[in-house]
TORRO-907634 format. One record per residue (C-alpha): residue number from 1; residue in one letter; x, z, y. Coordinates in nm, 3 decimals, m for minus. Layout:
   num   residuo        xx        zz        yy
   NUM         A         X         Z         Y
...
//
This chain:
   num   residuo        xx        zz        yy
     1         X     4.690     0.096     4.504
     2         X     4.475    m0.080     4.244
     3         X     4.661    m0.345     4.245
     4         X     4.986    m0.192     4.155
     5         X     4.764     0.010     3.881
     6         X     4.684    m0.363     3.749
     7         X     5.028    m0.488     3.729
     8         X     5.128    m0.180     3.587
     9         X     4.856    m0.216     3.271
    10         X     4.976    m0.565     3.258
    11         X     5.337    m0.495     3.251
    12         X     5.317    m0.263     2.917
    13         X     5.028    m0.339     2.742
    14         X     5.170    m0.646     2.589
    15         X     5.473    m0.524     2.435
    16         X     5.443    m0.212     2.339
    17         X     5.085    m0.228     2.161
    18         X     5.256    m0.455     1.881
    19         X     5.538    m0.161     1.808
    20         X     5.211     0.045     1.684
    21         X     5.273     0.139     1.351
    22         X     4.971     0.032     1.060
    23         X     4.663     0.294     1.035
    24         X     4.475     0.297     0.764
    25         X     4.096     0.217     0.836
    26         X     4.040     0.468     0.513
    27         X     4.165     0.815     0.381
    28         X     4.247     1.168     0.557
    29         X     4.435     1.034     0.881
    30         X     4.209     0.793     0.981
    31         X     3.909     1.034     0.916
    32         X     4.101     1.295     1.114
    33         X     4.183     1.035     1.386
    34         X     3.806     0.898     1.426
    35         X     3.660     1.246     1.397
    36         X     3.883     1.399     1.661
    37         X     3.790     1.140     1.903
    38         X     3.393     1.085     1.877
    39         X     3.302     0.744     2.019
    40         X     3.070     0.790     2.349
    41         X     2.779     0.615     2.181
    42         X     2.763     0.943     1.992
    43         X     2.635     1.116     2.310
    44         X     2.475     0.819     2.474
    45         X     2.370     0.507     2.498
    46         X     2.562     0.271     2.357
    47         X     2.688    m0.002     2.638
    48         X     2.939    m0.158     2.403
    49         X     3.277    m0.086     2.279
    50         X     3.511     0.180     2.432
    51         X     3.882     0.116     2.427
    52         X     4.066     0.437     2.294
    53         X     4.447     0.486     2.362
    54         X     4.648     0.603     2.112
    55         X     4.892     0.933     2.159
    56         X     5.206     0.877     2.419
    57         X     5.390     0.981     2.109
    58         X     5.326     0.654     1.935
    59         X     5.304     0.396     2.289
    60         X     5.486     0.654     2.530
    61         X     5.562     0.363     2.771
    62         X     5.194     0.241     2.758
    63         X     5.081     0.540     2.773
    64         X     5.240     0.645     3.083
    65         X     5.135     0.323     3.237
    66         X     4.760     0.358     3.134
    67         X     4.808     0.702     3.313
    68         X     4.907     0.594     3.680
    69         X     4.703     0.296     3.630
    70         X     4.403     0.515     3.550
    71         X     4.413     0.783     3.743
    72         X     4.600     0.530     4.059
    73         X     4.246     0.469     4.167
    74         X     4.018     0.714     4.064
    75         X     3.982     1.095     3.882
    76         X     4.219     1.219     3.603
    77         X     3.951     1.439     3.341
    78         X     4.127     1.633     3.055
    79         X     3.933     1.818     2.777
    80         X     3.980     2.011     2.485
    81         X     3.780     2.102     2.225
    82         X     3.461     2.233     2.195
    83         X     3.351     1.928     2.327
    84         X     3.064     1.936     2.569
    85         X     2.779     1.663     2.639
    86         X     2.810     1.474     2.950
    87         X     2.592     1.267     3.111
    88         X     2.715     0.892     3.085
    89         X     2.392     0.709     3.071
    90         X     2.440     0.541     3.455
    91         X     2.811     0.503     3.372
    92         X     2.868     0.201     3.111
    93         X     3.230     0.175     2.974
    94         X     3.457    m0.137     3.038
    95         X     3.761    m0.174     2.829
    96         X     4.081    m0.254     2.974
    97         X     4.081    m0.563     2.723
    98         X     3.754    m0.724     2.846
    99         X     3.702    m1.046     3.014
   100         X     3.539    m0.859     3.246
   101         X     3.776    m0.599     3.353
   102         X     3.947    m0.669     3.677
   103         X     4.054    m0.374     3.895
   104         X     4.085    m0.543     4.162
   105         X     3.734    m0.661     4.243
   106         X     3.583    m0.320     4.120
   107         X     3.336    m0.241     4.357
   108         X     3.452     0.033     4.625
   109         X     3.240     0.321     4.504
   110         X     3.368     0.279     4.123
   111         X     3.622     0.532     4.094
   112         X     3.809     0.549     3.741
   113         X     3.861     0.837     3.458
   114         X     4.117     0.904     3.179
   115         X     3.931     1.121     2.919
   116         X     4.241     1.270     2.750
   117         X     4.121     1.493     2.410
   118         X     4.274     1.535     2.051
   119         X     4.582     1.260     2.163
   120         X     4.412     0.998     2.258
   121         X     4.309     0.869     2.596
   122         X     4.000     0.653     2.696
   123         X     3.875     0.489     3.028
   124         X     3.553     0.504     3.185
   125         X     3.413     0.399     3.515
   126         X     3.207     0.606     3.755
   127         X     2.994     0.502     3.999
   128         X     2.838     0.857     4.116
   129         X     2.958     0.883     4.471
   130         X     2.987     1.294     4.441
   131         X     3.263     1.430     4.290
   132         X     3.212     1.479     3.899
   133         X     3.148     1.848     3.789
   134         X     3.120     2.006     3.475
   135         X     3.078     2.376     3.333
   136         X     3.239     2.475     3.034
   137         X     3.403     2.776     2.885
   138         X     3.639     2.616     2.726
   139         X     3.940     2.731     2.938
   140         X     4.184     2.404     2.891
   141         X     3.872     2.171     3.001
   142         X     3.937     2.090     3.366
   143         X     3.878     1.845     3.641
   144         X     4.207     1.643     3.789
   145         X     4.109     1.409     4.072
   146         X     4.420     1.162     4.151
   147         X     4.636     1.289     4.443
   148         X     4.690     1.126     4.753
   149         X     5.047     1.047     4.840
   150         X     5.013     1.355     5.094
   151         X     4.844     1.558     4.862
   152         X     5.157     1.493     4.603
   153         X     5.413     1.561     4.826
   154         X     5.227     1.919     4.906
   155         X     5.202     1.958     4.549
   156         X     5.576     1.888     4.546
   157         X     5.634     2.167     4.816
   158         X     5.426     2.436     4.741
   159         X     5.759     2.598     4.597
   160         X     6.010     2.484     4.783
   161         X     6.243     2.709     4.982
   162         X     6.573     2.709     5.172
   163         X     6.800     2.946     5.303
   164         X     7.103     2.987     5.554
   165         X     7.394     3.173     5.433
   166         X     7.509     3.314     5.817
   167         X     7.806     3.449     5.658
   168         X     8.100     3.257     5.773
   169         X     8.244     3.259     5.444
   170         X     8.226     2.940     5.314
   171         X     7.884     2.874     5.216
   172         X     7.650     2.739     5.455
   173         X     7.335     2.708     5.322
   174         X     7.084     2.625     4.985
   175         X     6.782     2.497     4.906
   176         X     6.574     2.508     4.566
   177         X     6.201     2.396     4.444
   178         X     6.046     2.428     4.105
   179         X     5.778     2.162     4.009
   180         X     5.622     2.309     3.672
   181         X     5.494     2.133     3.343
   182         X     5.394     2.389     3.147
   183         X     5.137     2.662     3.261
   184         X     5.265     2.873     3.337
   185         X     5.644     2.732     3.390
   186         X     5.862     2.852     3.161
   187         X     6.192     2.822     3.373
   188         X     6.325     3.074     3.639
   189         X     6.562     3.122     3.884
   190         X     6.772     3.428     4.055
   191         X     7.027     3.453     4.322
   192         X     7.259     3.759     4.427
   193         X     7.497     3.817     4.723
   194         X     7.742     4.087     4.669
   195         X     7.968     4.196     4.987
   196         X     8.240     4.357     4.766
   197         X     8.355     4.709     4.869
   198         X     8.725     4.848     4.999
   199         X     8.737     5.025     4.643
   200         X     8.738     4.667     4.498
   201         X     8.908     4.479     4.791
   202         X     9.201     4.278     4.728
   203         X     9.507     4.334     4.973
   204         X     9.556     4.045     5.159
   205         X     9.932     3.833     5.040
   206         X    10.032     3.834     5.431
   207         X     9.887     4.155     5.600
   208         X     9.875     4.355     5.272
   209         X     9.515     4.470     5.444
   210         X     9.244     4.560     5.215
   211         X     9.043     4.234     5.189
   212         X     8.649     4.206     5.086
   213         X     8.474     3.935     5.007
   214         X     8.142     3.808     4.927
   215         X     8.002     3.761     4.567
   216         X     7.745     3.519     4.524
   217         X     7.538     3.430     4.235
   218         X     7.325     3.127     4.167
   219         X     7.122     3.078     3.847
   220         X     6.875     2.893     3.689
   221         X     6.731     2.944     3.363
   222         X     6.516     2.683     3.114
   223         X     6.305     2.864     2.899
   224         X     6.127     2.760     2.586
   225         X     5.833     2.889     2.378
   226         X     5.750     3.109     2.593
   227         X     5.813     3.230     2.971
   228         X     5.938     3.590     2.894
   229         X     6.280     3.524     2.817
   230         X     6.362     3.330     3.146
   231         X     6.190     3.596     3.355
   232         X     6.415     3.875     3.180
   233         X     6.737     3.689     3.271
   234         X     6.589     3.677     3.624
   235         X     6.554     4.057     3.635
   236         X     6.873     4.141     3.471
   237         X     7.157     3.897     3.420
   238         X     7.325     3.909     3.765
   239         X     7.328     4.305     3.744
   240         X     7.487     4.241     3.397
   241         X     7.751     3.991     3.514
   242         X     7.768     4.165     3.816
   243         X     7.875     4.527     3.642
   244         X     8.133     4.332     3.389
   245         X     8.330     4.195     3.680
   246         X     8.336     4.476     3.876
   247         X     8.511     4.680     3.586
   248         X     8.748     4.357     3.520
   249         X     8.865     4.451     3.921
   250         X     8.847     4.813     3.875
   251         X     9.075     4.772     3.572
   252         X     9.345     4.537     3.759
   253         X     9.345     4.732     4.081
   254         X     9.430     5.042     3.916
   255         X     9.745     4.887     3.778
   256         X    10.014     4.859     4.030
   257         X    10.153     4.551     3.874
   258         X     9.858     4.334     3.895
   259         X     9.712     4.241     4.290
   260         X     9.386     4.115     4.097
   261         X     9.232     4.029     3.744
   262         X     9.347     3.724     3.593
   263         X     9.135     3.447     3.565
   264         X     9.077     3.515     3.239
   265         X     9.024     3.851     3.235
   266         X     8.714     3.708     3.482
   267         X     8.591     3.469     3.226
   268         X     8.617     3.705     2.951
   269         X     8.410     3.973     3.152
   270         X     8.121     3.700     3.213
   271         X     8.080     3.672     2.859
   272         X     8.098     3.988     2.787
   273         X     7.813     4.051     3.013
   274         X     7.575     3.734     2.866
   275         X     7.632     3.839     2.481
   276         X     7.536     4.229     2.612
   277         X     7.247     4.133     2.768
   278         X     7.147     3.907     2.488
   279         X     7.206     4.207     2.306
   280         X     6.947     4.431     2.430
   281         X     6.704     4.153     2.433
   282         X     6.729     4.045     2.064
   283         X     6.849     4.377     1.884
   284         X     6.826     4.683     2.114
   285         X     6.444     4.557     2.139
   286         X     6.374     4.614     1.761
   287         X     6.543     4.973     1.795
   288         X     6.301     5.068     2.062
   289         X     5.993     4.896     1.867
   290         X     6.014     5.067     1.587
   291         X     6.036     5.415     1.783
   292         X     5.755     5.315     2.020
   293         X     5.528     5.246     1.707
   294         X     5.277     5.044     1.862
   295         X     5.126     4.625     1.875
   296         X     5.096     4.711     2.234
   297         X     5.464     4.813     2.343
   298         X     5.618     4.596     2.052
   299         X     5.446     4.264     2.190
   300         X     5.600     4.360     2.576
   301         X     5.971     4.476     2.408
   302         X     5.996     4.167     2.141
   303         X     5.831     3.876     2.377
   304         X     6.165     3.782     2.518
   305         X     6.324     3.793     2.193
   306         X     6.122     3.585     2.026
   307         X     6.124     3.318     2.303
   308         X     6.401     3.183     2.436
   309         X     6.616     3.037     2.753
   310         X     6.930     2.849     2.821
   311         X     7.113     3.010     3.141
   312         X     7.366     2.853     3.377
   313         X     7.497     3.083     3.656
   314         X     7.712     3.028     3.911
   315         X     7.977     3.295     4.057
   316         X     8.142     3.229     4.406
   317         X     8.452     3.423     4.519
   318         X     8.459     3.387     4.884
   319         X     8.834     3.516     4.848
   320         X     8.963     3.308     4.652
   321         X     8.694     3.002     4.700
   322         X     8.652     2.990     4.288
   323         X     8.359     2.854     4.162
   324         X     8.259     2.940     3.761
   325         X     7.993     2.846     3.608
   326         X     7.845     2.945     3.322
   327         X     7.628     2.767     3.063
   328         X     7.486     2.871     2.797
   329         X     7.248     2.595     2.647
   330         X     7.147     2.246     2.832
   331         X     7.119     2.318     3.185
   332         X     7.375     2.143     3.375
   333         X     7.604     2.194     3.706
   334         X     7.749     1.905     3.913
   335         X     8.006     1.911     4.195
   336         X     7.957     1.655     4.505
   337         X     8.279     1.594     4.665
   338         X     8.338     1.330     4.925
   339         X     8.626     1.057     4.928
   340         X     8.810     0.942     5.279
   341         X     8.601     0.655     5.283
   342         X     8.220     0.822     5.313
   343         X     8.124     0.764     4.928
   344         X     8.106     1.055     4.687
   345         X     8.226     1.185     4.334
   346         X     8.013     1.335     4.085
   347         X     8.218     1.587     3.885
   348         X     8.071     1.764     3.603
   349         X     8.106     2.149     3.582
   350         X     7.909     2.214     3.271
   351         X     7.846     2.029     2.946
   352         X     7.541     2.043     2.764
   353         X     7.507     2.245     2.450
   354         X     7.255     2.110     2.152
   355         X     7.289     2.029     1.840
   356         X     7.414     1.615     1.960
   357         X     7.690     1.782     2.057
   358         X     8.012     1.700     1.881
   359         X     8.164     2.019     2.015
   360         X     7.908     2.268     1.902
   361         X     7.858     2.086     1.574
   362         X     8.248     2.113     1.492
   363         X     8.206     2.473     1.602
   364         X     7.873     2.563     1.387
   365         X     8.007     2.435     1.079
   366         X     8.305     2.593     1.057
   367         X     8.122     2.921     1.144
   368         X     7.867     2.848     0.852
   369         X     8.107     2.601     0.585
   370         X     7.858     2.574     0.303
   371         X     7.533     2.443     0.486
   372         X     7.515     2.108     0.512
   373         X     7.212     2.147     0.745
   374         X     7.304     2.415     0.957
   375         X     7.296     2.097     1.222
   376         X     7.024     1.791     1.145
   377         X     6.891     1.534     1.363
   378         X     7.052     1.677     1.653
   379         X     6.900     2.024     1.628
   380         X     6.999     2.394     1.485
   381         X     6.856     2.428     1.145
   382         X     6.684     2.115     1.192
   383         X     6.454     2.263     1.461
   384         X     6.578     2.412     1.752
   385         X     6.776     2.133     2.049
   386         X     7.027     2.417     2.219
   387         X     7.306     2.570     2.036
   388         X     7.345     2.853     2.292
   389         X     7.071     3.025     2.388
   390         X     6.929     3.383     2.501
   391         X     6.600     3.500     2.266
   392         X     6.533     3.266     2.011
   393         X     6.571     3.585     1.729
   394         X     6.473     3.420     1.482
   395         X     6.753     3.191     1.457
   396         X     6.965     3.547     1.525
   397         X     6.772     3.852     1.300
   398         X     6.862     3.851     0.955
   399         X     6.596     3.753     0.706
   400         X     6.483     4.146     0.624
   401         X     6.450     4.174     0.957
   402         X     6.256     3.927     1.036
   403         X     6.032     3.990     0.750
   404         X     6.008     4.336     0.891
   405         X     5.872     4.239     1.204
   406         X     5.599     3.984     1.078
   407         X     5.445     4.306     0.846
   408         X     5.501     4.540     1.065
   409         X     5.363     4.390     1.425
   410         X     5.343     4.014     1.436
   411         X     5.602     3.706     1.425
   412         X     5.622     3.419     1.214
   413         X     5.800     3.335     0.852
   414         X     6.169     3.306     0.857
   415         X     6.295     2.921     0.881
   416         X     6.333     2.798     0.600
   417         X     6.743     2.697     0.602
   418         X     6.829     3.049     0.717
   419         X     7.091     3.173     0.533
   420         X     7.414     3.323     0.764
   421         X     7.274     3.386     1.089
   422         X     7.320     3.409     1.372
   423         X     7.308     3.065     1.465
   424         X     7.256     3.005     1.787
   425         X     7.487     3.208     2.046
   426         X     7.422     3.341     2.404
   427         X     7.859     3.361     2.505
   428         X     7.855     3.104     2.763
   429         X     8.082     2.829     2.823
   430         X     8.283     2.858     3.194
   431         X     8.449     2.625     3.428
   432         X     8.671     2.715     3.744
   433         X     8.641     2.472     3.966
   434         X     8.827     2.583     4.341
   435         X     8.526     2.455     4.625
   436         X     8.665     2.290     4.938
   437         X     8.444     2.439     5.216
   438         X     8.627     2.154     5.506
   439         X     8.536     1.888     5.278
   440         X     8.147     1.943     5.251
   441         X     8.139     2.009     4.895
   442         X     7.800     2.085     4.726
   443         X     7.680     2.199     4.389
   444         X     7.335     2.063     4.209
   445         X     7.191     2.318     3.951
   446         X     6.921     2.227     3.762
   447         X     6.775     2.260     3.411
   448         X     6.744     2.003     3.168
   449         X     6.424     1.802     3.307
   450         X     6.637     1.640     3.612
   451         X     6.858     1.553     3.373
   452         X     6.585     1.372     3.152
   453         X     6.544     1.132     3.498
   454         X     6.835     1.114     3.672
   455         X     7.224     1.093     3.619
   456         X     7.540     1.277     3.813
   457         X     7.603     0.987     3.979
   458         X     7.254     0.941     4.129
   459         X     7.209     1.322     4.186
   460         X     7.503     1.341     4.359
   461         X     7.404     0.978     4.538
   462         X     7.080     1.131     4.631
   463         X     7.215     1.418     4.782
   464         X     7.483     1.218     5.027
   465         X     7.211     0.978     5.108
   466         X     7.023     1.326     5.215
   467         X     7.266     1.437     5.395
   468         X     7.292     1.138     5.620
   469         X     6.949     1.259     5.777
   470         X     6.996     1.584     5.733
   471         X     7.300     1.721     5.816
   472         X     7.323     2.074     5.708
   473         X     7.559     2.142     6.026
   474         X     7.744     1.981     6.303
   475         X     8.066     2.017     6.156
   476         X     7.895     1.780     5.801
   477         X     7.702     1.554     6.011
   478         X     7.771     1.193     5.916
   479         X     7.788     0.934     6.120
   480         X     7.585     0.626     6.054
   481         X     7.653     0.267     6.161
   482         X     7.588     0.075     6.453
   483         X     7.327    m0.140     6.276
   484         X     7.093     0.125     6.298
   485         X     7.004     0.464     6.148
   486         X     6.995     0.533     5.820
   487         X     6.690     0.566     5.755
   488         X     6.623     0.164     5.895
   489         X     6.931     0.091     5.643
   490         X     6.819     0.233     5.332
   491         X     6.444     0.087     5.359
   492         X     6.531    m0.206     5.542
   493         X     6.366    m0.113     5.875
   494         X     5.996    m0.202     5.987
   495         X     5.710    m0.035     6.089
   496         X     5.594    m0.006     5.763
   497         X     5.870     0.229     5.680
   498         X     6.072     0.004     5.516
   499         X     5.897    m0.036     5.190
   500         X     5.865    m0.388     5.182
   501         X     6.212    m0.341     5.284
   502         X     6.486    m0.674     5.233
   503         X     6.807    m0.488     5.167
   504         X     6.856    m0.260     4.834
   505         X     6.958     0.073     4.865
   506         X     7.304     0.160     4.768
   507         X     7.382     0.531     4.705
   508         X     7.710     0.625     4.826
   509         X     7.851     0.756     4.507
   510         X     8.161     0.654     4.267
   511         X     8.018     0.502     3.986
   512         X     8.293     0.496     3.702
   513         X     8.465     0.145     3.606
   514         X     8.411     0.248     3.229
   515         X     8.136     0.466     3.167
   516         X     8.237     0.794     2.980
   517         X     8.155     0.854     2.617
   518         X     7.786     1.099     2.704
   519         X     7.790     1.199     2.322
   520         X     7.535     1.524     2.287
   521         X     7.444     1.478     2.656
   522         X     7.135     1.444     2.826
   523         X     7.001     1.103     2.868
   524         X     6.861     1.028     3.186
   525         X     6.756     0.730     3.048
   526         X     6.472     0.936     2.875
   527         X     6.206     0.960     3.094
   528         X     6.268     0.599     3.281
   529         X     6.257     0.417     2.903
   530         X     5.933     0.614     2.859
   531         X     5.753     0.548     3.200
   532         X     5.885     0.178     3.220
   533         X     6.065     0.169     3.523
   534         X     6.407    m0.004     3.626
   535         X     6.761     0.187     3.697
   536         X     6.799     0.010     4.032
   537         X     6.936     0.219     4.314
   538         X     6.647     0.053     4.588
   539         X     6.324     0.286     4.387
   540         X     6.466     0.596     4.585
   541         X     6.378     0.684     4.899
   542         X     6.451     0.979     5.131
   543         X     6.120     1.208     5.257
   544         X     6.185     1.596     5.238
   545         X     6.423     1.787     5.459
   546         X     6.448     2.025     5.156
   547         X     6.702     1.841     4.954
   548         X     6.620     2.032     4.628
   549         X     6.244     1.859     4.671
   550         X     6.391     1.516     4.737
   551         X     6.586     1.512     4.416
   552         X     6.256     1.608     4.233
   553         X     6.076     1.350     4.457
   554         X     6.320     1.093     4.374
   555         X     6.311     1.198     3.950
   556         X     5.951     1.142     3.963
   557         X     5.972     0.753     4.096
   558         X     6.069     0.792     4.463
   559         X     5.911     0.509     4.646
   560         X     5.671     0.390     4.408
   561         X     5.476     0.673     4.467
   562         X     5.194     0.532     4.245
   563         X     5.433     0.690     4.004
   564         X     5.490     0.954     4.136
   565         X     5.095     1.081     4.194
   566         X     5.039     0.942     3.882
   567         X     5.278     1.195     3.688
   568         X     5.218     1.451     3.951
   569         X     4.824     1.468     3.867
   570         X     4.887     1.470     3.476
   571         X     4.728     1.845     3.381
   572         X     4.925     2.073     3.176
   573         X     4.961     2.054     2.881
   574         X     4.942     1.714     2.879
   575         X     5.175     1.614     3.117
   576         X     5.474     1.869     2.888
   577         X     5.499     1.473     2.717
   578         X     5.577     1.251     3.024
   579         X     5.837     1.538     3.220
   580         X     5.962     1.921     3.181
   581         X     5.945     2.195     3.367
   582         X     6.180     2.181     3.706
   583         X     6.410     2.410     3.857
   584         X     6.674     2.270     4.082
   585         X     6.900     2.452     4.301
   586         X     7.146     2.254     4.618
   587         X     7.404     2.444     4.720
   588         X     7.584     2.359     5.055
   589         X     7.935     2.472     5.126
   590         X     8.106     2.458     5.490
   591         X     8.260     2.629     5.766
   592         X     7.967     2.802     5.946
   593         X     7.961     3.120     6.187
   594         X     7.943     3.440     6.104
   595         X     7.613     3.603     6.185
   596         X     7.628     3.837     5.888
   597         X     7.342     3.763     5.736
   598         X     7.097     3.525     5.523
   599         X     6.777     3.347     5.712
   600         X     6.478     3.167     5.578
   601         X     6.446     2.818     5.667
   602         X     6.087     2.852     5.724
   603         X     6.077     2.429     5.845
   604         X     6.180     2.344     5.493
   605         X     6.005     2.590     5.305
   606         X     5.703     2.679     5.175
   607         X     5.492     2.879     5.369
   608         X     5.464     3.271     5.270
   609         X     5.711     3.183     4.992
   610         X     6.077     3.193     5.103
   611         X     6.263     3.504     5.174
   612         X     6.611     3.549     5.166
   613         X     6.742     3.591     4.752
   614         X     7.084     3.598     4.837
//
């Protein structure tokens, strides 16, 4: 392991050091720099130089290199201010540029640690062999000792949970994890199974029998400043969407022309039902503030409006085997579906919705004509990335408003640019898309921080090679060759698992001729520019029987799981720089039996965790 931390250091430090921009030995920055950082002599003796790091937001590939590298062998240590004394007088510090620094002839009991404080990252060496303590009451100073690769992949379950939809309706099963960033996580799921009733039954076109079918409701929701908003849409979104449909049917039913609601009519009740409940959260909130009167009741009414979330839902008619989804902000939806000859397609059911997008920056400046910066660099008003969005009131309330609720209870100054609002929109943008149950389809869900790592192709790549081991029935098992399982094939056999495997993984997954124009889309090119690594199919590797955890696995670096411990250790809020909250959602569909009900995979989920949502 050291050695791959070595190669690692010696792979970025080269390159990007030189892209540093000039500082100023002199004036206000540099003061502020050097006095946020106090060199180690200042506490102790003085063993010679120590080599500081500067922030991951001027060498983000270096820095996430010095990270793994660092903490790849030895104890991750973040502080904050007040800064406490420690004891380094038996612990001289090396820097990395030294003559004498080599890794790889480090004594055994030298472990390593990345002192992380005011941006700027140091390493020292420690040679106690007890594990390093400290008291403080400074409640963001912690202890992070590097995780073993079975301590990250618990880490990487401790969430996870899966679920078998008994229902013989054409959904056979789903699995989901969350892997937070941000403490605590800020995104937030919910599903929903509705069994319609014979009031809202559709006859059936042959038997003219009442008909019911089975709603069901997937979301995930990617919150930002803030956790309340995300965990409101959890509560009360489905009931919303839920309520507006229901009348949509009511509504057709009742007239004796119509057999069921258009498919509009649908779509225009799911909006409906976001821009309500959006609604309540940013407006009706201010209403019941002001007659509640107090800090105390305003804080719990306005938190989710002043916070925010994107949303994408999912609505499945068993019926009619529709599948909508709805998006409002960057979350994003993708369809598997496979081809005659075993590969896959990657089909897009949602497009993401910032301020890159051409779309929503045609729309936003025809709504508001005579600002010019009512979209800059990318984001609304200059500040905020999604263009659709629950919360976020202050791109919403009008100025008095606002104004109003800073002197009355708390809040901060309007934005500057705000002129027209609202700006930012919670009616959703929906897709139809009709699901082929005999084909095997499945549907990836996830918020924007998969996105950051990975693209359709190799989400929907990842999931196919998953399915290969872990067929989610008999009737979707996949065959393999004769050369061998697939497993063998994909590492390139051994009895070392394959890792020093000969043959490259290939994920079977259409990869378009031409790529399409990804204008105002998320780059999954992000996060692998920023950690350094290589877009090559052979760094993923299958290891979960959860197959939401495997695509998180397989974001994070996938078989180099130096990588992968490495990011997996960094403490919050540190690691917010280097990857996002996650919330990913599979969903399997098939032709399954019809039990009636929904069971707990407890083998691929989390202990105590998992009960059935749907």
């Amino acid at each position: 392991m050291r050695r791959a931390a070595v190669q690692i250091l010696r792979t970025a430090k080269g390159a990007c050091v030189r892209r540093l921009p000039p500082l100023r030995q002199s004036g206000a920055l540099a003061e502020r720099i050097s006095s946020g950082f106090r060199p180690i002599s200042s506490f102790r003796k003085n063993y010679g130089p120590r080599h500081v790091f500067l922030s991951a937001m001027y060498i983000r590939q270096f820095s996430v290199a010095a990270v793994v590298a660092s903490v790849a062998s030895g104890v991750w240590y973040f502080r904050a201010p007040p800064y406490h004394m420690r004891d380094y007088s038996n612990n001289p510090t090396v820097p990395i540029d030294s003559p004498s620094f080599n890794p790889s002839v480090v004594d055994p009991s030298t472990r390593r640690s990345l002192v992380v404080e005011n941006d700027q990252f140091s390493v020292d060496e420690l040679t106690s062999p007890s594990p390093i303590t400290k008291s403080s009451n400074a409640p963001a100073s912690s202890q992070h000792a590097m995780l073993s690769p079975e301590e990250a992949t618990q880490k990487l379950r401790q969430s996870e949970e899966s679920y078998e939809v008994l229902r013989g309706r054409g959904v056979l099963r789903y699995d989901l994890v969350q892997l937070p960033s941000n403490n605590p996580i800020e995104d937030d799921h919910a599903e929903k199974l509705i069994e319609t009733s014979l009031s809202l039954a559709v006859p059936n076109s042959i038997t003219r029998t009442p008909e019911t079918s089975d709603w069901m409701f997937w979301s995930v929701f990617d919150g930002h400043g803030g956790w309340t908003t995300s965990a409101k849409l959890r509560h009360v979104l489905t009931s919303f969407v839920a309520r507006e449909i229901s009348a949509t049917y009511r509504a057709a039913l009742a007239n004796p022309s119509l057999t069921s609601p258009s498919p509009t009519s649908i779509d225009e009740a799911i909006k409906r039902a976001f821009v309500k409940c959006d609604h309540e959260i940013v407006h009706e909130s201010v209403v019941k503030a002001q007659k509640a009167n107090t800090k105390s009741a305003a804080a719990a009414l306005l938190s989710p409006a002043l916070s925010g979330s994107c949303a994408l839902l999912s609505f499945y008619d068993s019926r009619s085997k529709e599948f909508r989804v709805a998006c409002a902000g960057d979350s994003r939806a993708v369809l598997g579906r496979r081809n005659p000859n075993g590969t896959w397609i990657a089909q897009p059911l949602s497009e993401d919705q910032t301020g890159g997008t051409p779309s929503e920056i045609v729309r936003l400046r025809a709504e508001h004509p005579n600002e010019p910066n009512v979209v800059a660099r990318g984001r609304i008003l200059g500040n905020l990335e999604p263009s659709r969005a629950f919360g976020d009131a202050h791109y919403k309330w009008a100025r008095d408003v606002q104004e109003m609720v800073k002197t009355q209870w708390f809040g901060r100054s309007p934005v500057a640019l705000l002129k027209t609002p609202p700006y930012v929109t919670a009616e959703p943008v929906i897709t139809t898309t009709k699901v082929k149950p005999e084909k095997g389809d499945f549907v990836v869900l996830a918020t924007d921080g998969l996105w950051e790592m990975l693209t359709n192709e190799e989400v929907v790549g990842l999931v196919g090679k998953w399915l290969e081991a872990n067929p989610v029935s008999a009737k979707t098992a996949i065959t393999t060759s004769s050369t061998g399982s697939w497993t063998q094939s994909f590492f390139g056999g051994g009895s070392d698992g394959g890792f020093k495997g000969k043959r490259a993984a290939v994920l079977p997954v259409d990869r378009p001729q031409v790529e399409k124009s990804q204008e105002g889309q998320r780059s999954s090119t992000i996060r692998r520019t920023q950690w350094g690594i290589g877009a090559g199919d052979e760094r993923f590797v299958v290891e979960d029987s959860n197959a939401a955890t495997h695509l998180v696995r397989n974001a994070l670096g996938g078989k180099d799981r130096d990588m992968v411990c490495g990011l997996l250790a960094l403490p919050s809020p540190f690691s917010r720089r280097y990857r996002d909250d996650l919330t990913v959602e599979v969903i399997f569909f098939g032709e399954g039996d019809a039990a009636g009900d929904v069971k707990t995979n407890t083998d691929t989920s989390a202990p105590g965790t998992a009960r059935p949502k749907l």
